[in-house]
C-alpha positions as CSV (number, residue, x, y, z in Angstrom):
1,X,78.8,4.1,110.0
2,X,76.9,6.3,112.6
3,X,79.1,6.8,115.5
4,X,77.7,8.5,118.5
5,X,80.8,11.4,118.3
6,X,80.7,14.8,118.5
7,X,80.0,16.6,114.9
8,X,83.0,18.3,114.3
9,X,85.1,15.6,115.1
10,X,82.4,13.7,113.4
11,X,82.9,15.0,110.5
12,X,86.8,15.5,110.3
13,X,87.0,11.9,111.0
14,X,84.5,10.5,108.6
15,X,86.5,8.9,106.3
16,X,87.5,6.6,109.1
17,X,84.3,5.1,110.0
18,X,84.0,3.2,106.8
19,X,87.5,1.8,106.5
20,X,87.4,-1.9,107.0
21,X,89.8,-1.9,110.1
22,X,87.1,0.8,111.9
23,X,84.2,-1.8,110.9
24,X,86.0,-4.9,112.1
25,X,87.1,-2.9,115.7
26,X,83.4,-1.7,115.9
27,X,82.3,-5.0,115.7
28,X,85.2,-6.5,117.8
29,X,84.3,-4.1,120.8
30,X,80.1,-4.5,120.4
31,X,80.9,-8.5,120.7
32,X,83.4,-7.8,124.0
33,X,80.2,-5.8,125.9
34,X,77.5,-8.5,124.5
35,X,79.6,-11.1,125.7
36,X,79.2,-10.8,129.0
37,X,83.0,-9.7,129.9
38,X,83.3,-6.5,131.8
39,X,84.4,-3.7,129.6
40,X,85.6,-0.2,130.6
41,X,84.5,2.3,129.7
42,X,80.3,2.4,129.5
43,X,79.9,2.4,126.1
44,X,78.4,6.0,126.8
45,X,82.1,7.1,127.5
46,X,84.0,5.4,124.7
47,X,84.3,8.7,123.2
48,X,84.3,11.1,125.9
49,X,87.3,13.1,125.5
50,X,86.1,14.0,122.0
51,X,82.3,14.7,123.4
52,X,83.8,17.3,126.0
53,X,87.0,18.9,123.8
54,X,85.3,19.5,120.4
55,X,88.1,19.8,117.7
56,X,88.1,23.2,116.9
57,X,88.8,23.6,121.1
58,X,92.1,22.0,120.9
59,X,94.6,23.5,122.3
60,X,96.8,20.9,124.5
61,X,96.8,16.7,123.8
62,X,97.6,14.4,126.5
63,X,97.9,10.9,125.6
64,X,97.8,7.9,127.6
65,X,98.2,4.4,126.6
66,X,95.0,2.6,127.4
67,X,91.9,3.1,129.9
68,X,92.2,2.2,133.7
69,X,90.7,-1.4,133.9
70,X,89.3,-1.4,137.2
71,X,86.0,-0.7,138.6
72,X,84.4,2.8,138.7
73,X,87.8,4.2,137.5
74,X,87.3,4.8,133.6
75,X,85.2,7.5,131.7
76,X,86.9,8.2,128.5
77,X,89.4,10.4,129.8
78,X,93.4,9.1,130.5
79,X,94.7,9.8,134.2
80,X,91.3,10.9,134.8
81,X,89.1,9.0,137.7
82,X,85.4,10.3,139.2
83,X,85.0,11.1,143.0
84,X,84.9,9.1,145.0
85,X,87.5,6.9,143.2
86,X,90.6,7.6,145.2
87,X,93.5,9.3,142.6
88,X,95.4,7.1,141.2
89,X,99.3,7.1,141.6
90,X,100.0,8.4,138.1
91,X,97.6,11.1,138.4
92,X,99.0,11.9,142.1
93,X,102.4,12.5,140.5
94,X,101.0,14.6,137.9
95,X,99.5,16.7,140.3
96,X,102.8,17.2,142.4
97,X,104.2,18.0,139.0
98,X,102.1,20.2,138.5
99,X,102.3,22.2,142.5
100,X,106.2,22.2,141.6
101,X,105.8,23.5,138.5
102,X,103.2,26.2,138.7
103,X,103.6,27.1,142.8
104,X,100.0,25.9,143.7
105,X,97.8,22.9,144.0
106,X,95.7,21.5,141.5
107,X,92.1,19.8,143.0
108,X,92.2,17.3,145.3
109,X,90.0,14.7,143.2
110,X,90.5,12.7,140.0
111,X,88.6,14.1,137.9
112,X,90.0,16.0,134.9
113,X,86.9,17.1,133.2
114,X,87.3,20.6,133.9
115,X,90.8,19.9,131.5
116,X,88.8,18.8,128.5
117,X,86.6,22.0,129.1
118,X,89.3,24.4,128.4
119,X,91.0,22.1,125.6
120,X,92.7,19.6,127.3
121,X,92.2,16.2,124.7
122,X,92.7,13.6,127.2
123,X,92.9,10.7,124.8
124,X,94.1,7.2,125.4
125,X,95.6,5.2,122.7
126,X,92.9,2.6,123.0
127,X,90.0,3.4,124.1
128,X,88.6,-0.1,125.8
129,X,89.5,-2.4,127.9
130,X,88.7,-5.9,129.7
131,X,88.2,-5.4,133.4
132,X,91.3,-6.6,135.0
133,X,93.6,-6.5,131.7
134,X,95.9,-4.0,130.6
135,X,96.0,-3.7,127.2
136,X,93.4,-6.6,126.4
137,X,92.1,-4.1,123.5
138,X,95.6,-3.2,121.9
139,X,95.8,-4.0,118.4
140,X,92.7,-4.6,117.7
141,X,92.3,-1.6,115.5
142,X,92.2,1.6,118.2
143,X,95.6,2.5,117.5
144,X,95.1,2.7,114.0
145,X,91.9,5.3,115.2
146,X,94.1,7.4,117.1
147,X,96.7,7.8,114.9
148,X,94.2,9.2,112.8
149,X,93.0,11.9,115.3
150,X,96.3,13.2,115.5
151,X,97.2,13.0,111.8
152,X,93.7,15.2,111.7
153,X,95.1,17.2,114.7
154,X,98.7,18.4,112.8
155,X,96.5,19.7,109.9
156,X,96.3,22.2,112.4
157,X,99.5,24.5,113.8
158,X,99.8,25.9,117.6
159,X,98.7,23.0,119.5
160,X,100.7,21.6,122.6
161,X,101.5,17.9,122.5
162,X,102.5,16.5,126.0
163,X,103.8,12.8,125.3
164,X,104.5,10.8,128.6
165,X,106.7,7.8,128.1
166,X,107.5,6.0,125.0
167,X,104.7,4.2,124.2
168,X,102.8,8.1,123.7
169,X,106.1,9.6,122.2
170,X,105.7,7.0,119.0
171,X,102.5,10.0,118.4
172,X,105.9,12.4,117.8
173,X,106.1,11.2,114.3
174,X,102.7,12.4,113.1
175,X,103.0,16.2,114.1
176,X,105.0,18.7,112.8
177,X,107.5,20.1,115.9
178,X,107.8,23.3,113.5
179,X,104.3,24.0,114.0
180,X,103.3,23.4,117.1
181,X,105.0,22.6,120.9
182,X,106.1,18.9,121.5
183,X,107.0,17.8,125.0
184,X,108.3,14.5,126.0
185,X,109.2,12.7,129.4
186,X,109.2,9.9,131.3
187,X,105.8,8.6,132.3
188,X,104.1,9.5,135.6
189,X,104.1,5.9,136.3
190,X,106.0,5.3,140.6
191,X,108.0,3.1,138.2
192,X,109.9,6.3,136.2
193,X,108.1,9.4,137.5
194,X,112.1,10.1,138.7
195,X,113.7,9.4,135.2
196,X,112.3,12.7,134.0
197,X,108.7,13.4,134.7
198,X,109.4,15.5,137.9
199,X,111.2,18.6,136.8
200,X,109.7,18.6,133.4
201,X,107.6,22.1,134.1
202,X,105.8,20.5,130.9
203,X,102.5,22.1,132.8
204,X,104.0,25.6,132.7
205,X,105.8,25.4,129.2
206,X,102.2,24.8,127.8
207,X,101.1,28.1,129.8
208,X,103.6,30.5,128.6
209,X,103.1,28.7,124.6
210,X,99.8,29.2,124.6
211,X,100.0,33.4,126.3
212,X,102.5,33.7,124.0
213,X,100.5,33.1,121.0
214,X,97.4,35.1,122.8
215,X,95.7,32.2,123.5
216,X,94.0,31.9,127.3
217,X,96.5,29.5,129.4
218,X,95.1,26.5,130.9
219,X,94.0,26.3,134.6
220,X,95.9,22.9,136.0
């Protein structure tokens, strides 16, 4: 199949786009949009995270579970909203997280596009959804998709794996802890931002990984 991805993910993922379960989804999500539901994200966006953090420019992975499913909030990236969409509560906490943690303020809109710039893969688990339905898109094949990325992903040693709440910690099992950084808490979520997301310092753990093996840190 010809999927509109960028090449080097393209090609490390090629295999996949001719497995049955990657045809049926393919055709699962092109009926959803021609259906005349509301789907998020513009099919332009589907694979955005990959399109603006190229493979070989991994250096952290965020993953959330699926994409926001209200108006003019997703574009392919988790937590991650346009202006003038106000930030969303999840992402508001990450931010305090991350003044706590690294002693300043990180921008004052949603958008984390400057993230997937520096290396930042800001993948969701699924990567559709019915407007006004969390989850409507969960196993219908995504999962299977992104587990793939990351199997592709621990090929490769070094990389910083932030997994927020269980539902991303099931990633865990595919990478090798030996070979690269793997931090877990709570989800941003108001619901358990206090059962371990605030205090984490997962933002400046990441920093001093990445210095340490000469790599530039990220700007939060």
């Amino acid at each position: 199949m010809n999927v509109n991805i960028e090449q080097s993910w393209k090609d490390a993922l090629k295999a996949e786009f001719d497995k049955d379960y990657f045809i049926k989804l393919t055709d699962f999500v092109r009926g959803e949009y021609l259906s005349g539901k509301t789907v998020y994200p513009a099919p332009k966006n589907i694979f955005n995270a990959f399109n603006l953090c190229p493979l070989d420019r991994v250096k952290v992975v965020i993953i959330g579970q699926d994409p926001y499913h209200e108006p003019n909030q997703a574009h392919g990236l988790c937590f991650s909203v346009l202006p003038p969409t106000p930030v969303p509560p999840s992402l508001k906490n990450i931010y305090k997280e991350i003044e706590s943690d690294i002693g300043r303020p990180s921008v004052t809109n949603g958008d984390l596009t400057h993230w997937a710039h520096q290396g930042v893969l800001l993948m969701n688990s699924t990567l559709t959804v019915r407007a006004h339905m969390a989850a409507s898109h969960a196993g219908c094949g995504w999962e299977e998709f992104t587990d793939s990325v990351i199997r592709v992903l621990s090929a490769r040693e070094n990389i910083v794996y932030m997994l927020w709440g269980g539902y991303a910690q099931k990633k865990a099992a595919l990478v090798d802890g030996q070979k690269n950084l793997v931090l877990c808490a709570a989800h941003p979520s108001p619901l358990s931002v206090y059962r371990g997301f605030f205090g984490c310092r997962h933002f400046s753990r990441a920093n001093e990984y990445l210095t340490r093996l000469g790599k530039t840190p990220i700007e939060w």
